[in-house]
C-alpha positions as CSV (number, residue, x, y, z in Angstrom):
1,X,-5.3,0.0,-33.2
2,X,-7.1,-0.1,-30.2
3,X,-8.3,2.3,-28.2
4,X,-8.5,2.3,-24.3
5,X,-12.2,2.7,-23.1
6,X,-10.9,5.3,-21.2
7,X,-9.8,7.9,-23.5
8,X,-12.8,6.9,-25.7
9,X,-15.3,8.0,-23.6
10,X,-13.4,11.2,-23.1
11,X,-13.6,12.1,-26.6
12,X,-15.0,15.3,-27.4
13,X,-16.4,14.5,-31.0
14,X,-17.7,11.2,-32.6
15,X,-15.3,9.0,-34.1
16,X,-15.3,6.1,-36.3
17,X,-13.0,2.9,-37.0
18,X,-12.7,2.6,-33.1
19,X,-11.9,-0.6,-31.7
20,X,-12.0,-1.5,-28.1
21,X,-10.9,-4.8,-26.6
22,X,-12.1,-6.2,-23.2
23,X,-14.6,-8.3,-20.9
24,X,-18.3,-8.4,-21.2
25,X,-20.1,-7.3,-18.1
26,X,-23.4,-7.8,-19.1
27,X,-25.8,-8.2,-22.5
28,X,-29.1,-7.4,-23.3
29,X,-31.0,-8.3,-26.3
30,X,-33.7,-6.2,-28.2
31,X,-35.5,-7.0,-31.4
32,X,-32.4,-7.6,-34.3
33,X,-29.8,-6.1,-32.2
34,X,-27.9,-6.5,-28.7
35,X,-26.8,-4.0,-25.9
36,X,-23.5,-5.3,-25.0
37,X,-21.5,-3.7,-21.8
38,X,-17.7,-4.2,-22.3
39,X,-14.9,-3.0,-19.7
40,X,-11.1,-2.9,-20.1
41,X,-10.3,-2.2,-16.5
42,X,-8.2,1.1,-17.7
43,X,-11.6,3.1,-15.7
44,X,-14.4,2.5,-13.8
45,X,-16.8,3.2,-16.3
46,X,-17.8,0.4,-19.7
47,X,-18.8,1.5,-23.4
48,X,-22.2,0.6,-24.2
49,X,-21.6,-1.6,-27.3
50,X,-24.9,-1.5,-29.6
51,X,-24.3,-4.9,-32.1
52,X,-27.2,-5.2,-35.1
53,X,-27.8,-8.8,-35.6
54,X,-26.3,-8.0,-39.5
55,X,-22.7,-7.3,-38.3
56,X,-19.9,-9.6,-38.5
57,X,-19.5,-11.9,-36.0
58,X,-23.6,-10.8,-34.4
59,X,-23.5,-14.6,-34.9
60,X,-22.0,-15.4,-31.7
61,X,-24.1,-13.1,-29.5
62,X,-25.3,-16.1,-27.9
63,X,-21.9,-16.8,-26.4
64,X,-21.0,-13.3,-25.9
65,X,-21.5,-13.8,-21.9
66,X,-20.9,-11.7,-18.7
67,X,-17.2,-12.7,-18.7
68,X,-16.3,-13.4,-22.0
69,X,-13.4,-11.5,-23.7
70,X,-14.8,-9.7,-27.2
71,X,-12.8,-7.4,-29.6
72,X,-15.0,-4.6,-31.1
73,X,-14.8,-2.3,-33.6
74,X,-17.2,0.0,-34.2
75,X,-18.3,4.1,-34.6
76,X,-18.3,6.4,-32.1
77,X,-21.7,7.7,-31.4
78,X,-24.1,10.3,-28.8
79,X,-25.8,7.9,-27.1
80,X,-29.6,8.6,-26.6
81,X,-29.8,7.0,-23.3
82,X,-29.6,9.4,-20.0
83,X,-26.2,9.0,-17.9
84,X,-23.9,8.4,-21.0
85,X,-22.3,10.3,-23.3
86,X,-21.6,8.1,-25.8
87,X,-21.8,4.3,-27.1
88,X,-20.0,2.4,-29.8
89,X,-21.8,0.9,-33.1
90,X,-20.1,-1.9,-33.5
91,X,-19.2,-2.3,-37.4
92,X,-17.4,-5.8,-36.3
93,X,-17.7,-8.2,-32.7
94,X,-14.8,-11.0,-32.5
95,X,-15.5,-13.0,-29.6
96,X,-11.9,-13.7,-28.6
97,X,-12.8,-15.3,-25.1
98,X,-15.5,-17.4,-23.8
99,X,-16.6,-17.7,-20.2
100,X,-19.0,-21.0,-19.3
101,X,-21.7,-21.0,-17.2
102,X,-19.4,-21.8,-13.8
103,X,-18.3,-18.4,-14.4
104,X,-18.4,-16.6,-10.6
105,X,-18.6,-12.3,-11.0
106,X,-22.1,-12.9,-12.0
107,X,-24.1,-9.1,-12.5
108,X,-24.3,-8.9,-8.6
109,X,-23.2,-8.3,-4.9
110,X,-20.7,-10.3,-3.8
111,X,-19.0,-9.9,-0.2
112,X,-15.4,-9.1,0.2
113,X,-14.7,-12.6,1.8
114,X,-16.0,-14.4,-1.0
115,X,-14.2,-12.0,-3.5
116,X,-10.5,-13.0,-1.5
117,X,-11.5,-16.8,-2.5
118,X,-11.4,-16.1,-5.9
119,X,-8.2,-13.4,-5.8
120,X,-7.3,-14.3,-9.7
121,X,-10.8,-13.0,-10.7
122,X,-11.8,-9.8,-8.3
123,X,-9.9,-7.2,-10.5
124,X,-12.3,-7.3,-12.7
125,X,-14.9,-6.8,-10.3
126,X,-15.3,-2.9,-9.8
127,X,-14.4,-2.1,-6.2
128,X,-11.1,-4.1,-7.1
129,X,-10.5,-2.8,-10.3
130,X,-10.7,0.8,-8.2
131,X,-8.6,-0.6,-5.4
132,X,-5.3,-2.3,-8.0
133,X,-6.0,1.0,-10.3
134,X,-5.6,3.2,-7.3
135,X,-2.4,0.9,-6.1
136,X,-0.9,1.6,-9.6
137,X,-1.2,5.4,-9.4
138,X,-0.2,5.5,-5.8
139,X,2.9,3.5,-6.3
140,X,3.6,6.4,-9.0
141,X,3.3,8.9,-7.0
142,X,5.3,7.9,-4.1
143,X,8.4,7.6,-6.6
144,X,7.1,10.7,-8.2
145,X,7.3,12.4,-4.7
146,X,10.7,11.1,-3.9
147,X,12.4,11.9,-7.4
148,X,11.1,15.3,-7.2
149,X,13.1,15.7,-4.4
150,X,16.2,14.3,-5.7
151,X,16.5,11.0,-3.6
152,X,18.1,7.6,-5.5
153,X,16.1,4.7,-5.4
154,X,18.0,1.5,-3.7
155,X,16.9,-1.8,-4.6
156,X,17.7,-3.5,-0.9
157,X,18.1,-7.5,-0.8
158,X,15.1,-9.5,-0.5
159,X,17.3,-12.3,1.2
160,X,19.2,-11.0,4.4
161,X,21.3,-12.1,7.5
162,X,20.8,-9.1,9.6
163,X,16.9,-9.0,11.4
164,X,16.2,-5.4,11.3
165,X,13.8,-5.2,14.2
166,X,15.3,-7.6,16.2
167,X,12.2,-9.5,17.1
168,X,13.0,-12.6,15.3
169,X,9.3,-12.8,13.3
170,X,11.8,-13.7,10.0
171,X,11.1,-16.8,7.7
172,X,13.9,-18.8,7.5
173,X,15.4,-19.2,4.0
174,X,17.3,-22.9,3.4
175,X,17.3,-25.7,0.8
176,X,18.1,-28.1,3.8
177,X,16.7,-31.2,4.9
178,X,15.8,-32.4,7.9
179,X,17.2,-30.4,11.0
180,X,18.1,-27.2,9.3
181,X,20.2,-25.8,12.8
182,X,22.8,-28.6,12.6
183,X,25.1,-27.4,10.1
184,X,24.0,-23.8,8.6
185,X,27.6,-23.9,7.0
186,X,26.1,-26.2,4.8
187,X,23.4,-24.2,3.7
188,X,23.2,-22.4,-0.1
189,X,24.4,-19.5,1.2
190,X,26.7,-20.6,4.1
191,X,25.3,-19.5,7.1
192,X,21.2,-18.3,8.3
193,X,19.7,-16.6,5.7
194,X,15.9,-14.8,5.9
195,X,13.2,-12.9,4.2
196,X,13.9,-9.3,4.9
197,X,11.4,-7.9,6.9
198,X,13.1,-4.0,6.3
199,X,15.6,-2.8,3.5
200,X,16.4,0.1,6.3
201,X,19.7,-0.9,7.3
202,X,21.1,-1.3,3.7
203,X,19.6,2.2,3.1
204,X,21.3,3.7,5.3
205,X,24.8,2.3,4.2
206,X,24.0,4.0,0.8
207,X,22.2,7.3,2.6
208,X,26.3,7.4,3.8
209,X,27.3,7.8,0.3
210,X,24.4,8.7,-1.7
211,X,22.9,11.4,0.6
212,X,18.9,11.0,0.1
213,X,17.9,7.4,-1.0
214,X,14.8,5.7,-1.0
215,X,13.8,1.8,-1.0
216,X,10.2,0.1,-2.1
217,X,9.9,-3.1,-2.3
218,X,8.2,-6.4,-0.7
219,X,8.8,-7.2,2.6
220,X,8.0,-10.7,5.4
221,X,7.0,-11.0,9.0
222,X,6.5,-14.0,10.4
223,X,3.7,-13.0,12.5
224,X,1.3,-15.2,13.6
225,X,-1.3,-12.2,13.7
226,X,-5.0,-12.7,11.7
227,X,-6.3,-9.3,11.6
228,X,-7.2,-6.9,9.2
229,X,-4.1,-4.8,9.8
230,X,-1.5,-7.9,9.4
231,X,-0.1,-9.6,6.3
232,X,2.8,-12.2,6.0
233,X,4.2,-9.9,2.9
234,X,3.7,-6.6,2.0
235,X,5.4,-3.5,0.6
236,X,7.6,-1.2,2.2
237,X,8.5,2.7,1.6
238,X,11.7,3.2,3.1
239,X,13.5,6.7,2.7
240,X,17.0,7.4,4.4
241,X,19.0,10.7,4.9
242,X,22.3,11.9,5.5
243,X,22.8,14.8,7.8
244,X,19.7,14.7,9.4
245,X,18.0,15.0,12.5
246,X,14.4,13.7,14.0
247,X,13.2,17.0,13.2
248,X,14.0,17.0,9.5
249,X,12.9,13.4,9.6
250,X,9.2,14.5,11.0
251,X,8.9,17.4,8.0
252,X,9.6,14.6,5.2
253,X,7.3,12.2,7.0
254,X,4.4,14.7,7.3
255,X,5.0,16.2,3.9
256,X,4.8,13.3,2.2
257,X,1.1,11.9,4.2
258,X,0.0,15.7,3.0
259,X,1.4,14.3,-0.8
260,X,-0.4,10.8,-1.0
261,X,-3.6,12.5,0.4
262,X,-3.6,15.2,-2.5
263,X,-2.5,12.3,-5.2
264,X,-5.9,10.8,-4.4
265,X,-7.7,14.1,-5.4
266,X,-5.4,14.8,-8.4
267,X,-4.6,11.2,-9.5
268,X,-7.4,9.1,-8.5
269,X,-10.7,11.0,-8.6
270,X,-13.0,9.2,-10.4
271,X,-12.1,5.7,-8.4
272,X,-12.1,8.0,-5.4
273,X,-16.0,8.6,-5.5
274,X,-16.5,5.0,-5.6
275,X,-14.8,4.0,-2.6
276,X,-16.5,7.1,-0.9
277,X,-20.3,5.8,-2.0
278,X,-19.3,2.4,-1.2
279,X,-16.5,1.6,0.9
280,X,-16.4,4.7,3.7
281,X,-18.6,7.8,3.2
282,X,-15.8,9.6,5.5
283,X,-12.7,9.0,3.5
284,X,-12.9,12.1,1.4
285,X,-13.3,14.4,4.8
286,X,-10.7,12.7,6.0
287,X,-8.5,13.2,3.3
288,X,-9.1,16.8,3.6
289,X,-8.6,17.0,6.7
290,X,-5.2,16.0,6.4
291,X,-4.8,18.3,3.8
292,X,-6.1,21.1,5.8
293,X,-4.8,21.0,9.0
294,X,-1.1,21.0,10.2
295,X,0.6,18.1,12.3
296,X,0.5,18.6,16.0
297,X,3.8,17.3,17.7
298,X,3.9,16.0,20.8
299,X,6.0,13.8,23.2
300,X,5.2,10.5,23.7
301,X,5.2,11.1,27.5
302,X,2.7,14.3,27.0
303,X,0.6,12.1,24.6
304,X,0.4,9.4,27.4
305,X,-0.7,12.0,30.1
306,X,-3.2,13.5,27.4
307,X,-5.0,9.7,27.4
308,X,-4.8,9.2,30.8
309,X,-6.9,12.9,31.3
310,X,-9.3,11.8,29.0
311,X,-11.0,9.7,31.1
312,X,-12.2,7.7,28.3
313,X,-12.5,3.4,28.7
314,X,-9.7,2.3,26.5
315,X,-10.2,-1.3,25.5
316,X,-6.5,-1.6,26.1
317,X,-5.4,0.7,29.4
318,X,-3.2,3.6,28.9
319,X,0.4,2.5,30.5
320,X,3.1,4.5,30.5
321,X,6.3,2.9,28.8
322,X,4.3,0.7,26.3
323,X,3.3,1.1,22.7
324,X,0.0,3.7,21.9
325,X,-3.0,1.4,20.4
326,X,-4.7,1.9,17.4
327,X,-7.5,3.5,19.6
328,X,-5.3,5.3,21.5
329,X,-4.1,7.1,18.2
330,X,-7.4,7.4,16.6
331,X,-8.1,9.8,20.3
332,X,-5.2,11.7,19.8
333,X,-6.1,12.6,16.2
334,X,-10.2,12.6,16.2
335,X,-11.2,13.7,19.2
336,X,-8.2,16.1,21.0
337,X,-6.1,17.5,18.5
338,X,-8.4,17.2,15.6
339,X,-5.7,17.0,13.4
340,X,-3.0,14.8,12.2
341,X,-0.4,14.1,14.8
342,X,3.1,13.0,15.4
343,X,4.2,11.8,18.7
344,X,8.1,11.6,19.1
345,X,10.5,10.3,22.0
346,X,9.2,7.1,22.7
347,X,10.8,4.6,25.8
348,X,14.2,3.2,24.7
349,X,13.1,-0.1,25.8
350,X,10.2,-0.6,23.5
351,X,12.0,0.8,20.3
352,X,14.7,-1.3,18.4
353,X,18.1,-1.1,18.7
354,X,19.0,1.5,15.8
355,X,17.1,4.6,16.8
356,X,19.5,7.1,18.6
357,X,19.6,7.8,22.4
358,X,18.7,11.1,23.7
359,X,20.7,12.9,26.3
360,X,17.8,11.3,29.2
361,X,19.4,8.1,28.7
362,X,15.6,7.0,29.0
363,X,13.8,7.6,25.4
364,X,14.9,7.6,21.7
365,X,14.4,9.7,18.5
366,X,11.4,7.9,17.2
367,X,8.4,9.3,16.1
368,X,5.1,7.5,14.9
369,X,2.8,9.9,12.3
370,X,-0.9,9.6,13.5
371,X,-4.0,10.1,11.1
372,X,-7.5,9.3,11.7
373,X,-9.3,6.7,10.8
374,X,-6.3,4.1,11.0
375,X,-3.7,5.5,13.7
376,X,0.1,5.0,13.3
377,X,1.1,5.4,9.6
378,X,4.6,6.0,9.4
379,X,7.2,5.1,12.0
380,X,10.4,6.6,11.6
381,X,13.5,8.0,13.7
382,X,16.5,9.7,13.7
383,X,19.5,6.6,13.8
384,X,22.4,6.3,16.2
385,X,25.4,7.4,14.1
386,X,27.6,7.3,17.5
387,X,29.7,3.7,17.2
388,X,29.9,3.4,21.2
389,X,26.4,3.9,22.1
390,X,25.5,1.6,18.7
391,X,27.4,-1.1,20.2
392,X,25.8,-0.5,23.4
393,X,22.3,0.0,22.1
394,X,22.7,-3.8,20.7
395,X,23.9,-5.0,24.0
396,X,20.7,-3.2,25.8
397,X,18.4,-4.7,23.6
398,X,19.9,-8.7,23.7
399,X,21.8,-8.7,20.0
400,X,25.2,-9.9,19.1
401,X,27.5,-6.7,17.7
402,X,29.2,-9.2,15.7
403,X,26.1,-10.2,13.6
404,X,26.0,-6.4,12.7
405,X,29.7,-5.7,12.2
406,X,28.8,-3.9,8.8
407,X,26.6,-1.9,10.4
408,X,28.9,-1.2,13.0
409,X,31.5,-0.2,10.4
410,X,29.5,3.1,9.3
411,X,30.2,4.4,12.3
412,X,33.8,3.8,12.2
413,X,33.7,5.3,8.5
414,X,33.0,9.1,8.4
415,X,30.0,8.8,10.6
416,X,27.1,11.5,10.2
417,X,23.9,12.2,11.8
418,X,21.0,10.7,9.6
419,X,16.9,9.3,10.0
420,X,14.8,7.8,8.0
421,X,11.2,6.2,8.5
422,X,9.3,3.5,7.3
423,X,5.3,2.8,6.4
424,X,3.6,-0.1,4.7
425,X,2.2,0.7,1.5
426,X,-1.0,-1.3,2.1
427,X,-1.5,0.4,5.2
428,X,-1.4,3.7,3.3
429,X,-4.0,2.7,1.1
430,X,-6.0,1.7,3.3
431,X,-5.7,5.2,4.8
432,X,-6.4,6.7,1.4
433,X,-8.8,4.1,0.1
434,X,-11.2,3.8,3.7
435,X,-10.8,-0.1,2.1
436,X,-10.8,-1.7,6.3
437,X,-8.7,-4.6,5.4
438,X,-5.1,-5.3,4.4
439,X,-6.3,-8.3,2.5
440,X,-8.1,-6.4,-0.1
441,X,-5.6,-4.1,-1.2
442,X,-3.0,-6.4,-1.9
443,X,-3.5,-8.5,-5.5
444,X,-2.6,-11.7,-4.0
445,X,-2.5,-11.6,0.2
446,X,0.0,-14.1,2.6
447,X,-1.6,-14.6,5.7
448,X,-1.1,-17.3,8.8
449,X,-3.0,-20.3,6.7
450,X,-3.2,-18.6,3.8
451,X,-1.2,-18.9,0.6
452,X,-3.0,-19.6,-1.9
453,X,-2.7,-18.5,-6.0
């Protein structure tokens, strides 16, 4: 049976009979035997396979190349070389694999731009291997973190008529020909059909049954942005609940940044120290500081006064009434507050049409959660549960209430307060990671230009 190279080199006693399966990183050879370095990608770390030119299979050393896939069997050993515990003396090598000459993760350095070119290879690589390992565990523990608390996890559709955001960055979804805005009727499904770019709204039509719900899954925006914040699909976390207000929304938003930040310590330690020697040497303080310190709340108009006080040269001016920057957020949480921040009651006019009006008439129950190194990580917001000012609230911001009628209808249907809020799960791992661009911690990144695999 084999044995993950994981738990072997955890093992607190020799063993033998062990057999490990995986992809050669490098070989050496000695006089009558070979040093072999095989990873499985379950850890950072390889067994040091020691293969005696005598042993079944020693015969195809010569192919056994960095690359090649090799099944081992072997004994458990101390190893007498310094930095590792153990190695394995192979009793059996199977080369199951080979890997020519043309093969590209060569023993080396490679930059992250050449690594995206070749996306079907990098996991093996060992700052992607940490990056897809720590996606894994991360993706655990958001459901873990929900479940705990008793929401219900809603599979939302992937193909939708509604545009959540109501800024029209949606990729159009048709198996017509030619001049696909002649006769929609005609279309598979019958009328204009997208990519979801949020499974928010059909959360909250089961929040109204279901109480606490929760949706994760891919989402599109047809954005024609290229930078290292942006992708064309990505993954959503989109919790939803009933009978609450932007207060109770803020709690489960900041809770759960505080959660992801301590799964890294608790889940993803050993792939943590790598990205700390050699991705960002800050990204366990700021971890811990996030940890440490408790939110700071502030209104969007206070936040914008606090910038414009600061008299600091903001590549993009402060302006009261239009969204913070990334820099502008980075301030706030750095260098003022020195702390994680949430700024709440943004500008009706530059929030969607969803988020409930408060009694001004002027701003809205949104909130944004701020942490440094990245800015904005969550944006969430208590939603408008009242059906006039709904209807009104799509008027204001240029929609059709008729293209929302459902939507419309939970407010016609035992109406409650609720919120919700919604991050990108590659943008939290970049937070968690110090990894600076979207593109490398997803497996396979959409991009203007840029579909490949």
């Amino acid at each position: 049976m084999r044995t993950l190279i994981k738990h072997l080199l955890a093992a607190d006693q020799p063993r033998e009979g062990v057999t490990v399966q995986g992809w050669v990183r490098t070989r050496r050879d000695a006089k009558g035997f070979s040093f072999v370095e095989v990873n499985d990608g379950s850890c950072l770390a390889h067994v040091q396979v020691v293969v005696d030119a005598q042993v079944p299979g020693a015969e195809h050393l010569p192919e056994v190349t960095t690359g090649a896939s090799v099944t081992v069997t072997g004994n458990l050993v101390p190893s007498p070389a310094p930095g590792q515990k153990w190695e394995l003396r192979a009793t059996r090598l199977e080369l199951v694999g080979r890997a020519d000459a043309t093969y590209p993760l060569q023993k080396k350095g490679h930059s992250l731009e050449f690594l995206r070119t070749i996306a079907h290879l990098r996991p093996r690589s060992n700052l992607f291997g940490a990056v897809f390992r720590t996606r894994s565990r991360l993706a655990w523990a958001v459901h873990r973190f929900f479940q705990e608390r008793d929401f219900v996890y809603v599979h939302t559709p992937i193909i939708t008529t509604s545009d959540c955001e109501g800024a029209g960055e949606m990729f159009r979804v048709t198996t017509l020909q030619g001049d696909i805005d002649r006769a929609p009727e005609r279309d598979f499904f019958g009328r204009r059909a997208y990519l979801t770019v949020s499974g928010q709204l059909e959360a909250e039509a089961f929040a109204c049954a279901l109480s606490n719900v929760y949706t994760f899954g891919p989402t599109f925006r047809a954005e024609n942005s290229n930078t290292a914040r942006h992708a064309a699909e990505f993954w959503m976390i989109e919790p939803e609940m009933a009978f609450c207000d932007l207060a109770g929304d803020m709690d489960l938003a900041e809770t759960f940044v505080k959660a992801m930040a301590r799964a890294m310590f608790e889940d993803c330690a050993e792939d943590l120290a790598l990205f700390e020697k050699f991705v960002d040497r800050e990204v366990r303080r700021r971890l811990e500081f996030v940890i440490e310190r408790p939110f700071q709340r502030v209104p969007y108009a206070e936040a914008v006064a606090i910038l414009q006080r600061s008299g600091r040269a903001f590549e993009f001016p402060v302006e009261p009434g239009a969204n913070l920057q990334s820099e502008h957020e980075r301030y706030l949480t750095e260098e003022h507050f020195r702390a994680p921040v949430t700024v709440f009651n943004y500008p009706r006019a530059i929030k969607p049409f969803y988020m409930r009006l408060n009694d001004d008439g002027q701003t809205v129950t949104a909130m944004d959660v701020l942490v440094p190194g990245i800015g904005e990580v969550i944006g969430g917001s208590q939603r408008e549960e009242r059906l006039e000012q709904l209807q009104d609230n799509l008027r204001f911001h240029g929609l059709n209430p008729e293209d929302y009628a459902w939507y419309v209808d939970l407010r016609r249907y035992g109406t409650v307060p609720h919120a919700g809020f919604g991050l990108g799960f590659e943008r939290l791992l970049m937070f968690l990671t110090g990894v600076s661009n979207i593109r490398d911690v997803i497996p396979f990144a959409r991009t203007p230009g840029h579909a490949e695999f």
